[in-house]
N, C-alpha and C positions, 0 to 999 in steps of 0.2 A: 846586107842580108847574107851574101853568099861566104864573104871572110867568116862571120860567127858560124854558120854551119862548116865550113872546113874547119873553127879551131875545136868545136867540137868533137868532130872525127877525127882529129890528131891527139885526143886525148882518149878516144877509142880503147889503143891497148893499152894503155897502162890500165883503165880501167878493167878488160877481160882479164886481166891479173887474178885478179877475186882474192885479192888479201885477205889475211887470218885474222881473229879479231880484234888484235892492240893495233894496228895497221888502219883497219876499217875506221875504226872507233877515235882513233886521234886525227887520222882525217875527213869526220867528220863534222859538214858545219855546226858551231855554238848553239843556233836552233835544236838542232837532231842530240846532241848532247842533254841541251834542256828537258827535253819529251823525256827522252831515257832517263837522268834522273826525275822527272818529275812523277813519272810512273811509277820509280819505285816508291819514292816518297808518298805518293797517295795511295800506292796498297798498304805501306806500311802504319796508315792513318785510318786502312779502312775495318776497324775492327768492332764496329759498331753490329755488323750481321753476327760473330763469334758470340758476342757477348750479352744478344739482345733478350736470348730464349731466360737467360739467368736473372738479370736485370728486371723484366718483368715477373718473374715466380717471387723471386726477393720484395718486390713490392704488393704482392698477395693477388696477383691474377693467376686463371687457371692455368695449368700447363696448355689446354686446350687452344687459348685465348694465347699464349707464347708463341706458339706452333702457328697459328693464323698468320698473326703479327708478322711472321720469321717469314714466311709465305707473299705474304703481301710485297713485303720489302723485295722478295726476289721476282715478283710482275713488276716491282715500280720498275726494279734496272733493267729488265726485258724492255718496258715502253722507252725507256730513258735511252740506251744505244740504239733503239730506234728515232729517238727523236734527235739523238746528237748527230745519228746520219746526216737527218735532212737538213738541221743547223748547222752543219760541218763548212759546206759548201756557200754559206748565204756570210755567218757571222768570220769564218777562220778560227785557226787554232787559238789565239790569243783568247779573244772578246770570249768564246764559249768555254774555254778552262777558266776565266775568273768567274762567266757567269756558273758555271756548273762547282765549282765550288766555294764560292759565297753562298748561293743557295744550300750548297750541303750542310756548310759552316753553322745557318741559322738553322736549321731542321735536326741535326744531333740536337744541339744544346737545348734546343726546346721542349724534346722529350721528356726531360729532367721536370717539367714544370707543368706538366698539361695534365687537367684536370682528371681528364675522364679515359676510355676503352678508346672509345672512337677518334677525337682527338689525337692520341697517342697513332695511334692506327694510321690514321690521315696524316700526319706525320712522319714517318717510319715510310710511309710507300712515297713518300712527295722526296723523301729522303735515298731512298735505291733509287728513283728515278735524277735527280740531281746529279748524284755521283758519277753514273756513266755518261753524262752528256757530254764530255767533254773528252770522251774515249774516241769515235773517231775522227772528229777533228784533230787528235795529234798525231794519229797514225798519220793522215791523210797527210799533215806537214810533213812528219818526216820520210812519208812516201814522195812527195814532192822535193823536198830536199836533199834527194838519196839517187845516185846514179843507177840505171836501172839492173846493172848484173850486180850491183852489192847491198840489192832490195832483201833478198834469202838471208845474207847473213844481219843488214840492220834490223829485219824483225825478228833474228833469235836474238838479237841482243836485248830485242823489245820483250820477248819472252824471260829471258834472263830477268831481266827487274822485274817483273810481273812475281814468277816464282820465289824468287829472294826478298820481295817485301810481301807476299803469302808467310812466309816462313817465319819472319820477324813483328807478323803483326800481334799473333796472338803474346809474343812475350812483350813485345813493347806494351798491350793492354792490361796484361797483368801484371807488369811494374807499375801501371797507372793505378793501376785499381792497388794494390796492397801497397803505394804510396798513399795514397788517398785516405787509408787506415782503411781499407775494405771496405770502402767508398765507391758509388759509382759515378759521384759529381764528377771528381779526377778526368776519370775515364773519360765518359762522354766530353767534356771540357779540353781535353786533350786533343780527342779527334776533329771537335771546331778548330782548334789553334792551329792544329798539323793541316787542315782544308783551307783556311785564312791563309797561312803559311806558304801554299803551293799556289793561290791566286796570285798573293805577290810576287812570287815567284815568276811565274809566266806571263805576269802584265810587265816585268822589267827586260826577261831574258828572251821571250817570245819576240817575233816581226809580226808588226800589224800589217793587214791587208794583203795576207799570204793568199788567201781562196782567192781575190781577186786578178794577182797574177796571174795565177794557174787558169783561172777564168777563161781570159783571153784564147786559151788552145780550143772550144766551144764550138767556132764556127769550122776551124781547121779539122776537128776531128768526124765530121759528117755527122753526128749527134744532133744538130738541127740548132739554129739560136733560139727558134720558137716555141719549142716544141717542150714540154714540162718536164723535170728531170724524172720523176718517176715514170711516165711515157715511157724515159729512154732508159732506162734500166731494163725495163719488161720489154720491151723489144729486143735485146739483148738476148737471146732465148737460152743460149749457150750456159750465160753466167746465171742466168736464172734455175740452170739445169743443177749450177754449182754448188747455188743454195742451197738444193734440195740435197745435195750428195752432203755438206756441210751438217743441216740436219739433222740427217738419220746417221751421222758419225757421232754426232754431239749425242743422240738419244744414247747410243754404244757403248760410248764413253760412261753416260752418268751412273750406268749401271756398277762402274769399278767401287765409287763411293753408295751406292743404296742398295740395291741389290745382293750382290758379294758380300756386305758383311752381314743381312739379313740370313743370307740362308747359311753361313760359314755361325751363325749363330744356332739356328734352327738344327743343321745336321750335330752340333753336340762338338762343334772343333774347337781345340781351343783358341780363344780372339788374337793370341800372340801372331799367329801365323797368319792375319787378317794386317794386324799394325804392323810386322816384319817387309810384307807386298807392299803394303803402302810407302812407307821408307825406303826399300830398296828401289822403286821407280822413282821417287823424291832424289834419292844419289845417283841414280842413271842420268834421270835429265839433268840436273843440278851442274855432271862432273860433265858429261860427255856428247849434250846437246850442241854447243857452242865450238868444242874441237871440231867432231862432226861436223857441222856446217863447213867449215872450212872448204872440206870436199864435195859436200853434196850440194855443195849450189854452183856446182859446175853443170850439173844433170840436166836435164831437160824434167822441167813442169808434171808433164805426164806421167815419168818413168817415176817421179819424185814423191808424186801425189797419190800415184796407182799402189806405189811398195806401200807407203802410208799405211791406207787403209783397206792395203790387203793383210799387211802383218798384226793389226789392229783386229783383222777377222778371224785370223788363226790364233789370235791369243784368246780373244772372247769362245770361240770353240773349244778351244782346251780345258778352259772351263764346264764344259760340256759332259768333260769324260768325270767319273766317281770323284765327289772332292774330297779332296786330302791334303795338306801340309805341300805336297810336289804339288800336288796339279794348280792350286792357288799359286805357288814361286813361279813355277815357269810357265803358265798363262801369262802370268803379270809381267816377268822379264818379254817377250813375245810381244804381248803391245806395246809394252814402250820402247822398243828398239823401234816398233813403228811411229812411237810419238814423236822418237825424239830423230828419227831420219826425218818424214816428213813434216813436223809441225811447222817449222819456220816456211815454207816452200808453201804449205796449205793458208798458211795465214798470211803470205805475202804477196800470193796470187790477186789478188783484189784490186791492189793496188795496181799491179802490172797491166790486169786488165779493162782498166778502168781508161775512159778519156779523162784527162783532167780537170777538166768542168767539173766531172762525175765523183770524182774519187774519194768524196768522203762517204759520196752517198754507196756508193758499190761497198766499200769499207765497214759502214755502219752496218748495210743492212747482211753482210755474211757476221757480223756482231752477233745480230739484232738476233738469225736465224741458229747461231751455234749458243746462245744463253737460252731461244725458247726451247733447245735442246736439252739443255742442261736442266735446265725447269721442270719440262712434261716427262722430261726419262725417267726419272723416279718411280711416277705416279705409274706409267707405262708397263716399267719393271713389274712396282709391285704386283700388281692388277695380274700379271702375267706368273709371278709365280707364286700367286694364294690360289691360279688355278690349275695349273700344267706344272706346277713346281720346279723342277731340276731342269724339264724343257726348256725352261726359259731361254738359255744358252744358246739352244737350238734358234730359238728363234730370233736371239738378237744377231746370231752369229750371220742369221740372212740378212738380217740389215744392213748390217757391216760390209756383206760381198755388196750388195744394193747400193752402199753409199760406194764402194770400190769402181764398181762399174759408174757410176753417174760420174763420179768423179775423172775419169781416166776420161769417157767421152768428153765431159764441157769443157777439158782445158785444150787452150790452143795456143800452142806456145810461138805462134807466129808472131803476139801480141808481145813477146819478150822484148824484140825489138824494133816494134813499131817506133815508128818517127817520133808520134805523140811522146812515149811515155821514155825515149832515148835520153833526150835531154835534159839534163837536171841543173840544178841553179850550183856555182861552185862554193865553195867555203866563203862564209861573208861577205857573200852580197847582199845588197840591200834589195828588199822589195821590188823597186823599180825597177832595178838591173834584171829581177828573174823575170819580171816581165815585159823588159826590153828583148831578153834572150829567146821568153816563149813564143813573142811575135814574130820574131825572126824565124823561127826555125820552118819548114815546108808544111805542107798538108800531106795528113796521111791519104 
């Protein structure tokens, strides 16, 4: 017991290194490699939400009855990273990426054939729910598989494929589709293959019985062996506080995509300088998310998380001021200098602060609570400027200080180095070995 804890501790500094990302990235283990590609490869599969609103008007439903549909599908993936949480920790990364997408697999292609409104509908939400079920149980792996000071830069790398197969979905769909002869059998058929594609994928390259390793840290961690894991999340008061800062940053955000282009519509601007904002935050994160990192996950949590979604409030304020061609650029440049200092650090926190018992579930559910963000912002937004209009700004801009403050309070960067979450399993070990290693190491 005591050799394995000093070889850990002699591998200490190399790790406080905090290497840049071809460094991070090749030595990480065949595992965490997998997650990463397998991420991108299932955003770039997932274009079933782009292309659903068309697919159904093409087949002579109302637009009304499109828009429902489109809707639904984004409560199934709300329930769906809620329910991969709680599966995260019971099935592991493997068992719930084949099951989350075999189920996807048969639920696209079915839509092609089902009779009726409802069916299709019952379908489509069984379908967003599927797909994310297997979100975070791979964080959770490659949170586990990831030493704990090069957690900041493996999730922008995790971000990195997220945005890059965002990018590539909607053209990989529309080569499917105008191969198909402007077909949408192609299409949907394509994104079964590409969801069949990444189950096998992660039943060959994934480790079974990874949750259960990590398992064993449970009793060490003071989290109770008896005690139900949701119990122990919500006692947690701290991370629970995180949630809420999570949120109401997530509400913040959604307004960049509904909001912003509704009233950049309304004042009479022209839309270029709406799709110009969007682009150029697309090439800020794109280029200089991942250099970034390099440095800022030297930071501490707090300083990391607080600039976040402080710079995140002064862009949305800017918006505040008369819109015009500048105030839309440099609002938009403003938060994403906050997106892309903080994002990795805010999405990586979870992990850090989680006991490992817990970790998919603390993972899932800051998921669970930044998609019902993305969800209800919309609706929030609009609601908010058919009545106070241009106010709006104003008002989200207090959310944002709101998520700022919550945020800066719940982190506790103690947790960085806690014992629990210090020790990570090295490159290619087997199962057993991470859970030889996690038994071994002390109680926090």
């Amino acid at each position: 017991m005591t050799e394995k804890t000093g070889a850990t501790q002699e591998d200490a500094p190399d790790r406080r290194e905090s290497p840049g990302v071809r460094i991070a990235f090749s030595e990480s283990s065949l595992a965490v490699k997998a997650v990463l590609a397998g991420v991108f490869i299932n955003r770039v599969g997932g274009f079933l939400q782009i292309f659903l609103v068309l697919y159904l008007t093409a087949e002579g439903y109302s637009s009304e009855n499109a828009a429902l549909a489109l809707g639904v599908y984004g409560a199934g993936s709300v329930v769906g990273v809620l329910i991969g949480g709680l599966l995260a920790d019971r099935l592991g990364a493997r068992n719930a990426t084949v099951l989350s997408m075999t189920s996807t697999a048969v639920m696209v292609a079915s839509v092609l054939y089902l009779p009726t409104y409802q069916t299709v509908l019952a379908a489509v939400a069984l379908c967003g729910l599927a797909s994310q079920i297997y979100r975070p149980a791979s964080a959770a792996l490659m949170a586990n598989l990831t030493p704990d000071d090069r957690q900041i830069m493996v999730f922008a790398m995790y971000r990195f494929a997220l945005n890059m197969g965002a990018i590539a979905a909607p053209l990989v769909g529309f080569g499917l589709y105008h191969a198909g002869g402007d077909s949408y059998t192609l299409l949907f058929w394509g994104e079964a293959v590409i969801a069949l594609g990444y189950a096998a994928f992660a039943r060959l390259v994934l480790p079974a019985g990874e949750a259960r390793a990590s398992g064993s840290k449970s009793e060490e961690t003071g989290s109770g062996g008896s005690a139900s894991q949701q119990g122990t999340l919500l006692r947690d008061y701290r991370f629970v506080v995180y949630l809420f800062a999570a949120l109401f940053g997530s509400i913040v955000y959604a307004q960049t995509q509904s909001t912003l282009p509704l009233e950049v519509s309304a004042e009479g601007i022209n839309i270029f300088w709406y799709t110009l904002a969007v682009s150029v935050n697309g090439l800020i994160v794109i280029v200089c998310e991942l250099p970034l990192t390099k440095f800022t996950q030297h930071w501490r949590y707090r300083v990391t998380v607080g600039l976040s979604y402080g710079l995140i409030a002064m862009g949305i304020a800017l918006y505040g001021l008369p819109l015009g061609p500048a105030v839309i650029i440099c609002g938009t440049v403003v938060w994403t200098m906050g997106e892309i200092i903080g994002g990795p650090a805010v999405f990586s926190y979870p992990a850090v602060a989680s006991p490992l018992r817990l970790r998919g579930q603390y993972i899932g559910s800051f998921q669970f609570m930044w998609a019902l963000g993305a969800a209800v912002g919309p609706v929030v937004g609009g609601i908010l400027l058919g009545r106070i209009g241009h106010s709006v700004w104003l008002v989200m801009a207090c959310f944002a200080v709101l998520s700022t403050v919550l945020g800066v309070w719940s982190v506790d960067d103690s947790k960085k180095s806690a014992p629990e979450n210090r020790s990570a399993p090295q490159e290619n070990d087997p199962p057993r070995q991470c859970e030889e290693q996690s038994q071994s190491s002390p109680p926090a």
